[in-house]
C-alpha positions as CSV (number, residue, x, y, z in Angstrom):
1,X,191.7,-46.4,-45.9
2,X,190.1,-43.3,-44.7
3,X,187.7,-43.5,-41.5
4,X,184.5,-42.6,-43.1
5,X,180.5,-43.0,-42.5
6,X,178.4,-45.3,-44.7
7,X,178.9,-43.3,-48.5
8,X,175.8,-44.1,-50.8
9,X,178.0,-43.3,-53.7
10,X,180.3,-45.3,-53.1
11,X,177.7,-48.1,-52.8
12,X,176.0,-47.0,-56.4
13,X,179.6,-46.9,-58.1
14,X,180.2,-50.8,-56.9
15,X,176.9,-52.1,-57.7
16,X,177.7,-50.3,-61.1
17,X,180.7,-52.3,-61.3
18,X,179.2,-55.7,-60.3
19,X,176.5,-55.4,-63.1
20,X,179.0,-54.5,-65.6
21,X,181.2,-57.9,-64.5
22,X,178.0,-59.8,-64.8
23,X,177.4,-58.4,-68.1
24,X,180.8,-59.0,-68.9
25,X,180.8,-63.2,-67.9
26,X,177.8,-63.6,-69.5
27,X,178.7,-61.9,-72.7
28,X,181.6,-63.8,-73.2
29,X,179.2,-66.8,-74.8
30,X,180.3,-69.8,-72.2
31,X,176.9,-71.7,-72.0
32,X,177.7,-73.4,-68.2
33,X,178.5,-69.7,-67.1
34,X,175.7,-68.1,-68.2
35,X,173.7,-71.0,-66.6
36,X,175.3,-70.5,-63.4
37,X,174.8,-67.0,-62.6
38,X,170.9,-67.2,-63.9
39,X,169.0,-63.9,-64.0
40,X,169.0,-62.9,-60.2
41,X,173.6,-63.3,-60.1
42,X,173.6,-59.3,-59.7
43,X,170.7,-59.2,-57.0
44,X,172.9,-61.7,-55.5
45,X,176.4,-60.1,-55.1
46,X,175.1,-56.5,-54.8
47,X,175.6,-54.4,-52.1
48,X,172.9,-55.1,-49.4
49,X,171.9,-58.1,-51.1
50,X,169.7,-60.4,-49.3
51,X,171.8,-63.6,-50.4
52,X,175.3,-64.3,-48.7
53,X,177.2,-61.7,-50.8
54,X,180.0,-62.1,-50.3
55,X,180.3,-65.5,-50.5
56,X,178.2,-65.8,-53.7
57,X,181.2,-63.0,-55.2
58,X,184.0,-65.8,-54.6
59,X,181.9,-67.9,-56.1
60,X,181.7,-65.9,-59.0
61,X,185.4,-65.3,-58.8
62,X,186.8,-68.6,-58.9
63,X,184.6,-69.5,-61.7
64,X,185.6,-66.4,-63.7
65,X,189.0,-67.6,-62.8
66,X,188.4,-71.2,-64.2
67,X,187.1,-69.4,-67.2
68,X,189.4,-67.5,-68.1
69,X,187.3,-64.6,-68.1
70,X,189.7,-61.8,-66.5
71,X,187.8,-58.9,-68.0
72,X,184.6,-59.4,-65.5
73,X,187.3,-61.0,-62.6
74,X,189.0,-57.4,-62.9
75,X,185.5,-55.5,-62.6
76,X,184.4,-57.8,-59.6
77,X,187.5,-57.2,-57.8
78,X,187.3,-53.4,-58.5
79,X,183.4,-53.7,-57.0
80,X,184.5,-55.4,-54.0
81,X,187.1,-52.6,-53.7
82,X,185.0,-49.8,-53.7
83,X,182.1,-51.6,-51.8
84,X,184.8,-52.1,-49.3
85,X,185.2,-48.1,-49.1
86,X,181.6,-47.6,-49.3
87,X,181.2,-49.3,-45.6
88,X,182.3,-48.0,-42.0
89,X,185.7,-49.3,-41.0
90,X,184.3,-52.1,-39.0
91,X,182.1,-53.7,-41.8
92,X,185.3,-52.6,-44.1
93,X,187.4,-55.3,-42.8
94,X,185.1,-57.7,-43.8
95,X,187.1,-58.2,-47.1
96,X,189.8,-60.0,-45.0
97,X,187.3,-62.7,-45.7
98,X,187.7,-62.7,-49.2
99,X,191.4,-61.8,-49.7
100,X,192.8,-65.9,-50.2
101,X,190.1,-66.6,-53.0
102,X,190.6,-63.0,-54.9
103,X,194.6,-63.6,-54.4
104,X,194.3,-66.9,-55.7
105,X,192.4,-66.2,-58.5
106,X,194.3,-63.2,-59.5
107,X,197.6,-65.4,-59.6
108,X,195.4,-68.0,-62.1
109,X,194.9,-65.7,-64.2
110,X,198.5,-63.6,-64.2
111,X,196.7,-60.2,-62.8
112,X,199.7,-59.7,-60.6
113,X,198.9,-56.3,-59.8
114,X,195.3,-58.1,-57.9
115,X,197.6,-60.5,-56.4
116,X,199.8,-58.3,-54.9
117,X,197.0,-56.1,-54.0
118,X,195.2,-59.0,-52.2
119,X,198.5,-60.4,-50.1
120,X,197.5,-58.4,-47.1
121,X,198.4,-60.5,-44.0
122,X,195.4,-60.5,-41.3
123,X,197.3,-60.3,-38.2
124,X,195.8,-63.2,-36.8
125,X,197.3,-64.9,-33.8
126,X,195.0,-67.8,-33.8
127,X,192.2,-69.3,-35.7
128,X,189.6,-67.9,-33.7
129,X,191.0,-64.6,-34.2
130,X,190.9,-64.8,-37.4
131,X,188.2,-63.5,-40.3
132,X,187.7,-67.1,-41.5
133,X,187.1,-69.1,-38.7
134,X,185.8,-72.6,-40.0
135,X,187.6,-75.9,-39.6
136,X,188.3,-78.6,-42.5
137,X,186.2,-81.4,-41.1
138,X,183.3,-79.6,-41.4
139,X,184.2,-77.7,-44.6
140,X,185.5,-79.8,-46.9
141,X,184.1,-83.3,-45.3
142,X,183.7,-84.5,-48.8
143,X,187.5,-84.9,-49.6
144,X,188.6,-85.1,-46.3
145,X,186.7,-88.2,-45.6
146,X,185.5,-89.9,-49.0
147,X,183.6,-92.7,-49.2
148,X,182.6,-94.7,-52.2
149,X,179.4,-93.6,-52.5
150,X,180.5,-89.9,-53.0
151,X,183.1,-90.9,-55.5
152,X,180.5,-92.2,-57.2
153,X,178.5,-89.0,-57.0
154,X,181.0,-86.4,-57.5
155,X,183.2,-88.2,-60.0
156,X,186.5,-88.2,-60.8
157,X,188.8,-86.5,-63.6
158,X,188.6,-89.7,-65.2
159,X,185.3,-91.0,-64.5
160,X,183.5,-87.7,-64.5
161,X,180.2,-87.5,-62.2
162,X,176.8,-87.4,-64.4
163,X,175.4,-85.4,-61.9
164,X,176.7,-82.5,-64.2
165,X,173.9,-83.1,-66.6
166,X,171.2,-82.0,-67.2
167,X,171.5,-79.3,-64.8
168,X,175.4,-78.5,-63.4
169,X,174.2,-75.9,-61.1
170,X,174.4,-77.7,-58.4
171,X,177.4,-79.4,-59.4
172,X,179.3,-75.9,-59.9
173,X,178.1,-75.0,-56.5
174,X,179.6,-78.1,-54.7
175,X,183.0,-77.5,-56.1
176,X,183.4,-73.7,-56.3
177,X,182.1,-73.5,-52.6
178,X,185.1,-75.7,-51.7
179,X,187.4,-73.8,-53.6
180,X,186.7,-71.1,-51.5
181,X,187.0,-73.1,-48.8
182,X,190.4,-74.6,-49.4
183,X,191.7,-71.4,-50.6
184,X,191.4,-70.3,-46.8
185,X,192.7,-72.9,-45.4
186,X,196.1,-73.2,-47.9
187,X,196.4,-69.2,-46.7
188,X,195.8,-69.8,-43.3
189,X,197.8,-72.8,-42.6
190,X,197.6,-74.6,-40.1
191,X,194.4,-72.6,-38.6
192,X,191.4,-74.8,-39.1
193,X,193.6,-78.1,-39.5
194,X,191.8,-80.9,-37.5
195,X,192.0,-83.3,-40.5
196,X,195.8,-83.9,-40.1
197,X,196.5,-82.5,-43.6
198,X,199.7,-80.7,-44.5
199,X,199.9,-77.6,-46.5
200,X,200.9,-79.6,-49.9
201,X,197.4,-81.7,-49.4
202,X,195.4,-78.5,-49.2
203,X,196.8,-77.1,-52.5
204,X,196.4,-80.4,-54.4
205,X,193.2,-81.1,-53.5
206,X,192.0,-77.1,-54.5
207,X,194.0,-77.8,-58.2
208,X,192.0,-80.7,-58.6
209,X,189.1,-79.1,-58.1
210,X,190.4,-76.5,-60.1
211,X,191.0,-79.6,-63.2
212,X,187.3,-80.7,-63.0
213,X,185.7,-77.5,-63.1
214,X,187.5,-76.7,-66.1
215,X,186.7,-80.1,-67.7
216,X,182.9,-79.6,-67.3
217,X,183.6,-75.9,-68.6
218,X,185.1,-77.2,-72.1
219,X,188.9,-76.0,-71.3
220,X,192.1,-77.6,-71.1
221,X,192.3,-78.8,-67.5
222,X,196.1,-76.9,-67.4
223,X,195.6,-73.4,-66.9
224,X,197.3,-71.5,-69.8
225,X,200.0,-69.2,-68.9
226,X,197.7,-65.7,-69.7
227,X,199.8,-62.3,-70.6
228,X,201.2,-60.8,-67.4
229,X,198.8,-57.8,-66.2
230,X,200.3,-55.7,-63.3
231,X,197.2,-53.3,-63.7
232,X,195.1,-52.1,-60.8
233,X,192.3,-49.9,-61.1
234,X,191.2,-48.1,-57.6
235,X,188.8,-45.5,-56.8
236,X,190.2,-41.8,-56.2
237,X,190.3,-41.6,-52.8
238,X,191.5,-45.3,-52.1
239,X,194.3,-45.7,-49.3
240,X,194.5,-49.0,-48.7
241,X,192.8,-52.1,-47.5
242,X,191.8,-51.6,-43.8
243,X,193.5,-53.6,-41.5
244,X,192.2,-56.8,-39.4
245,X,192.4,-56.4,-36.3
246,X,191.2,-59.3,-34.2
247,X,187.9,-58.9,-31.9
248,X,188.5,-58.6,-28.2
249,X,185.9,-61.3,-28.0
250,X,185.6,-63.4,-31.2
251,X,182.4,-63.6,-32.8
252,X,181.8,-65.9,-36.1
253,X,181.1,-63.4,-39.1
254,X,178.5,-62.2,-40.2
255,X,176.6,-63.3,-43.6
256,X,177.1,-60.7,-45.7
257,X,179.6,-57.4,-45.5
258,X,176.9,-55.1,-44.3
259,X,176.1,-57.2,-41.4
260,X,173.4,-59.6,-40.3
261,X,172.4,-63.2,-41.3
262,X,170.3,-63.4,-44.9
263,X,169.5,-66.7,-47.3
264,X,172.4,-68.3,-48.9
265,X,172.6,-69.6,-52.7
266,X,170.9,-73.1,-53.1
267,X,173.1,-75.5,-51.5
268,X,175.3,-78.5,-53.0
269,X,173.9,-81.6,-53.7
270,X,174.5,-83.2,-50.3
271,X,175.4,-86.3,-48.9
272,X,172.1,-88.7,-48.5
273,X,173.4,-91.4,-46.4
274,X,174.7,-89.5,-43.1
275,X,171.9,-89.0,-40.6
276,X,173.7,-86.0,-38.8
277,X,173.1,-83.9,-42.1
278,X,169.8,-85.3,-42.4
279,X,168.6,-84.5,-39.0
280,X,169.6,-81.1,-39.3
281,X,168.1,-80.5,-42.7
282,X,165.1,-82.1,-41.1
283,X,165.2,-79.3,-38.1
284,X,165.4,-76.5,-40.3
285,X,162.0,-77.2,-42.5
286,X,159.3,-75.0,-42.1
287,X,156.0,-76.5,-41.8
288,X,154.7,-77.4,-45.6
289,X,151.8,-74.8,-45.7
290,X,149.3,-78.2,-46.1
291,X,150.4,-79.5,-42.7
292,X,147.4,-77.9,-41.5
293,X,144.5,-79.2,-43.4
294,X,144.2,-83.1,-43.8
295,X,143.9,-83.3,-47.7
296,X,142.0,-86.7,-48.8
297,X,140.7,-85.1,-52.4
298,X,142.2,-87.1,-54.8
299,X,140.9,-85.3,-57.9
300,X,142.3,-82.1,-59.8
301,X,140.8,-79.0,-59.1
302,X,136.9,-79.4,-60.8
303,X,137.4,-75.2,-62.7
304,X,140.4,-75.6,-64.4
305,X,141.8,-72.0,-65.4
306,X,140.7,-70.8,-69.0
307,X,143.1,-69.9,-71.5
308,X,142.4,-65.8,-70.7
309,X,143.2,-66.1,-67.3
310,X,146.6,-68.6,-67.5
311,X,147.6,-66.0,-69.8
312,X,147.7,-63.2,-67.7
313,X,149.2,-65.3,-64.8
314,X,152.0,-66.7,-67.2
315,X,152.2,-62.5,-68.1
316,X,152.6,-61.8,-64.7
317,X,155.4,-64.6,-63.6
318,X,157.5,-63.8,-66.5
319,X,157.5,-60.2,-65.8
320,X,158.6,-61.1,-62.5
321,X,161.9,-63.3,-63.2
322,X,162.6,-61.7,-66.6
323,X,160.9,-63.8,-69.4
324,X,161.3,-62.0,-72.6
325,X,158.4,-61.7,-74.8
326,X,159.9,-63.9,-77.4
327,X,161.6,-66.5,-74.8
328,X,158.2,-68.7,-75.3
329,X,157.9,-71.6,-77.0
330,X,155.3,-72.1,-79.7
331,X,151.9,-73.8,-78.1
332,X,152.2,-77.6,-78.5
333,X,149.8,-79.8,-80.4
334,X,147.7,-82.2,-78.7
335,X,149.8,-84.9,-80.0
336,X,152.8,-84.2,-78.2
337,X,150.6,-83.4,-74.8
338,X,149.5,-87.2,-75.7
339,X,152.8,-88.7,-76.2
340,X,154.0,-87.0,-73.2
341,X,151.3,-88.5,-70.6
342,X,151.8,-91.8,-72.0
343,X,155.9,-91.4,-71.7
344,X,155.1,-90.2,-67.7
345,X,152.6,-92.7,-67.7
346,X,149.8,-90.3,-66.2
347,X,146.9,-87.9,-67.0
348,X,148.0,-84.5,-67.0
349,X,145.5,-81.8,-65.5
350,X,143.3,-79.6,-67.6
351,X,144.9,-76.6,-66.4
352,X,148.3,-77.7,-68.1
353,X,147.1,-78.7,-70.9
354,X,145.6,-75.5,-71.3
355,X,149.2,-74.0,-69.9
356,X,151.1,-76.3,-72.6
357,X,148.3,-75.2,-75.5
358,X,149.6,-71.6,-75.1
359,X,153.3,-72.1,-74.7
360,X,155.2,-75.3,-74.7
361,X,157.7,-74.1,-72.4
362,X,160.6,-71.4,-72.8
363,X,163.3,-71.7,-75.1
364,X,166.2,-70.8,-72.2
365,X,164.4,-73.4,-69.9
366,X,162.5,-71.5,-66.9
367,X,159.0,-73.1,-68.0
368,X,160.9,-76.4,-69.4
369,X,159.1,-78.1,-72.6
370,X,157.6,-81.4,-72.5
371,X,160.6,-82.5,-74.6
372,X,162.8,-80.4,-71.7
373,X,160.7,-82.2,-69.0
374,X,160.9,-86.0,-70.1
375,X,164.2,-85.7,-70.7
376,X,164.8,-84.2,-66.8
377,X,162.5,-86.3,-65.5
378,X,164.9,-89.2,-66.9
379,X,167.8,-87.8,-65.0
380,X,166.2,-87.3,-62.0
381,X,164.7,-90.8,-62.1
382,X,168.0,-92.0,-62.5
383,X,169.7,-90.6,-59.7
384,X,166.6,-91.9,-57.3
385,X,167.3,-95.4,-58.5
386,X,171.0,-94.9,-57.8
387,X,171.4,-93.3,-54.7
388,X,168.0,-92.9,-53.3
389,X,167.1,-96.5,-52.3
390,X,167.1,-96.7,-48.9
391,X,168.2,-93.7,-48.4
392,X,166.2,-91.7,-45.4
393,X,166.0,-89.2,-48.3
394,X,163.3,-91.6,-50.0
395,X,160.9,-90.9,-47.7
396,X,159.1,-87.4,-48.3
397,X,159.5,-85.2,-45.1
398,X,155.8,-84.8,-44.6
399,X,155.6,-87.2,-42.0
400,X,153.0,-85.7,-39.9
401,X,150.7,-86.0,-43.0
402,X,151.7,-89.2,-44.5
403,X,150.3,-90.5,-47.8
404,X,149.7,-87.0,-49.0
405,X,153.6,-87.8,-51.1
406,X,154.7,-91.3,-52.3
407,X,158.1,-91.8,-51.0
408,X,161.1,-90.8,-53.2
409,X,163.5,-88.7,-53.9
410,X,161.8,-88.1,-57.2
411,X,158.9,-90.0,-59.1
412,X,158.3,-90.7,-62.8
413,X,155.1,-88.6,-61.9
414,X,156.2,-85.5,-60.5
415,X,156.1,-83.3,-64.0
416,X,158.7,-80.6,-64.1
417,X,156.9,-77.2,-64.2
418,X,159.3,-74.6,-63.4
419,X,163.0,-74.6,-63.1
420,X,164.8,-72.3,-61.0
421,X,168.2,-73.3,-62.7
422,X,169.5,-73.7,-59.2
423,X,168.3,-77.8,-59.2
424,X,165.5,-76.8,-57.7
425,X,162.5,-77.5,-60.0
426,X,158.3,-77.2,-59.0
427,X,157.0,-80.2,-60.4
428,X,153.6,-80.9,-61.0
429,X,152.3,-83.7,-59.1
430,X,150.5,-86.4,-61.4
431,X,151.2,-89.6,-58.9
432,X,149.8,-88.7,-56.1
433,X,149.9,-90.3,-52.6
434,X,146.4,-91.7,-51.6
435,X,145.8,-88.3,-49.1
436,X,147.3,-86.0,-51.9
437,X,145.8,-84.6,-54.8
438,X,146.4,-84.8,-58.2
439,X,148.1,-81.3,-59.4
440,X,149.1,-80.6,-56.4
441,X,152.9,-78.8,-57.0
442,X,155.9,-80.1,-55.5
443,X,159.0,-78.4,-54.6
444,X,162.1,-81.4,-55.6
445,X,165.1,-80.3,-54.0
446,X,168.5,-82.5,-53.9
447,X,168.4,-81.8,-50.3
448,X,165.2,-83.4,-49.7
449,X,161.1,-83.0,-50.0
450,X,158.9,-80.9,-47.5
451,X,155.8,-81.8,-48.7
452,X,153.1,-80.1,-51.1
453,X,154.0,-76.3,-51.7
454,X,150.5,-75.5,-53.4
455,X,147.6,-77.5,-53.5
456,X,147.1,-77.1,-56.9
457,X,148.0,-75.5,-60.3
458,X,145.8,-73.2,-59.7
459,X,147.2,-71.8,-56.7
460,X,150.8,-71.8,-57.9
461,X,149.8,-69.8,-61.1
462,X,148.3,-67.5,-58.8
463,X,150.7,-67.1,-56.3
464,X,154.5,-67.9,-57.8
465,X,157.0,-65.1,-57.9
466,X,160.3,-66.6,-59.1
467,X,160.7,-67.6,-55.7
């Protein structure tokens, strides 16, 4: 490759390719696909995106891969390509990173011409001079050390998880993630090996991932043997994939390909029984913004919103994550609002009822329907009563303002109100703890609770953004 600055057109010509692979996956009509790339999957692999690019791209990669979808694989390798050129030589090399997973799925999916592309050796002498520096133990603790209780979780080929359903979001992210992650390690063999593994363990344990991800996708668990494509599409002035040459003083890799750290993709559903995990999740928790102010009101909010104004919020929040006009549900009658408190067993607040009189949810599942709700509620429930009793997880994180949560993982009472397809999900608060107040919205995560993230409806209305 050429020495060359920063080139902005370069950098417009790969984001054009990365939308059109997006388009591409979610156009060829595979429901769990769609689902897992949301609306924000091109905001998340672009170039100088926010998110952990290029990680979220493998991602992407291997499920295209599993999918068989080799049209928008071919486009995302061809983006990567070009972003590659688009960057200085140092942040080029950053693809060095990536070059097992995009080999590995090029060979899946007979795109020999990738595959070949993508053999480029690194050069590196040892591990730390390598571009992916990580060690199994860490990485792929969950098969390198099961236990029962994460066989249990996870599932097998024959005893598949149901923590796929309702949402597999976080399911997909658990397994793809270590796809990645095993890909490295079968191409770097033996760097990273402190698990006593050989080679032949690595690549079993990545095709059985491989099997179960195309079981919850609907395919055969075989890969079919796809038409041979020795085609490779590169930019004009390509010559070649820069070359990796190790640091004179090793230092772990940046986030993204342009440098500097920047959020990641929700995480996998993790591991609730090991404290070490726990204590650093714990560490990493920003103060819930309620921390501050002691909240003893136990009623909801005495001015609910009127209908006018929840309709221009509800305006507002679907122009921000990309709610189509005719995505909304019809309003629903006062006897399903009924019904549904009973099933929850609470009294919803005025202000939903208002919310649920204009729209009962969204048909692809941001604002889910009461319907949507109970039945996610259900899951949710289950998997509290499975693996959440006593768990350190039960117990909300708010602990220098107890009682404002009751302890759980999830309660029959937290109502889901927004769901960011990620399994994360705002629920509305119904069940109060004896400090709290009733509608006040929390944030359920599979990682664990912070606390209250708005103190009311009210205040989430006027304040979400999608994020």
């Amino acid at each position: 490759m050429e020495p060359s600055p920063y080139d902005p057109k370069l950098e417009l010509e790969a984001n054009r390719l990365y939308a059109e692979a997006i388009a591409s996956a979610k156009d060829s009509g595979i429901k769990d696909v769609k689902r897992y790339l949301g609306r924000k999957a091109f905001e998340e692999i672009k170039c100088g995106s926010e998110y952990n690019a290029w990680k979220i791209q493998l991602e992407f990669a291997t499920l295209f891969a599993m999918a068989e979808l080799t049209e928008a694989l071919e486009l995302l390798f061809r983006g990567k390509i070009t972003q590659t050129m688009a960057l200085q030589p140092q942040g080029g090399r950053g693809i060095h990173r990536s070059l097992p997973t995009f080999r590995w799925c090029a060979e899946k999916t007979n795109l020999t011409g990738y595959a070949e592309l993508f053999s480029k050796p690194n050069n590196a002498a040892s591990r730390v001079d390598s571009p992916y520096r990580s060690i199994a133990s860490r990485e792929i603790r969950r098969i390198a050390y099961p236990d029962p209780w994460e066989e249990s979780f996870y599932g097998t080929l024959e005893n598949p998880s149901r923590g796929w359903r309702p949402d597999p979001v976080p399911m997909y992210h658990t397994y793809l993630e270590e796809m990645v992650d095993l890909t490295n390690f079968v191409s770097g063999f033996p760097f990273g090996n402190d698990i006593g593994w050989s080679r032949e363990d690595y690549v079993r344990a990545l095709e059985t991932d491989a099997l179960i991800v195309r079981q919850q996708l609907g395919f055969p668990e075989t890969m079919p043997d796809l038409p041979e494509n020795p085609r490779v599409i590169l930019p004009e002035s390509f010559q070649g994939l820069p070359e990796w040459t190790p640091d004179p003083q090793p230092v772990f890799p940046a986030d993204n390909d342009s440098g500097g750290s920047s959020p990641q993709r929700h995480e996998p559903v993790p591991d609730l029984q090991h404290q070490d995990l726990q204590q650093s999740q714990e560490d990493s928790h920003e103060t819930p913004r309620l921390e501050d102010q002691p909240q003893t009101i136990h009623a909801a909010k005495e001015n609910p919103l009127s209908i006018e104004e929840i309709k221009k919020h509800l305006e507002r929040i679907a122009e921000e994550v990309g709610i189509e006009a005719d995505e909304w549900n019809e309003p629903a009658t006062e006897e399903e609002i009924s019904e549904a408190e009973k099933a929850f067993g609470v009294t919803f607040p005025e202000t939903y009822k208002q919310m649920l009189r204009i729209h009962n949810g969204t048909g692809m599942g941001d604002f889910p329907s009461l319907k949507e709700a109970l039945a996610t509620s259900k899951e949710l429930e289950e998997i509290e009563e499975e693996f959440g009793e006593g768990s350190e997880k039960s117990k909300n994180l708010s602990e220098d303002k107890p009682g404002v949560l009751k302890n759980g993982v999830y309660r029959r009472g937290w109502v889901p109100l927004y769901d960011f397809g990620t399994g994360v999900v705002d629920c509305l608060d119904c069940d109060p703890g004896p400090n709290g107040t009733l509608g006040q919205v929390v944030r359920y995560d599979p990682g664990g609770v912070e606390g209250v993230d708005y103190a009311s409806l009210e205040e989430w209305l006027e304040e979400f953004d999608g994020s």
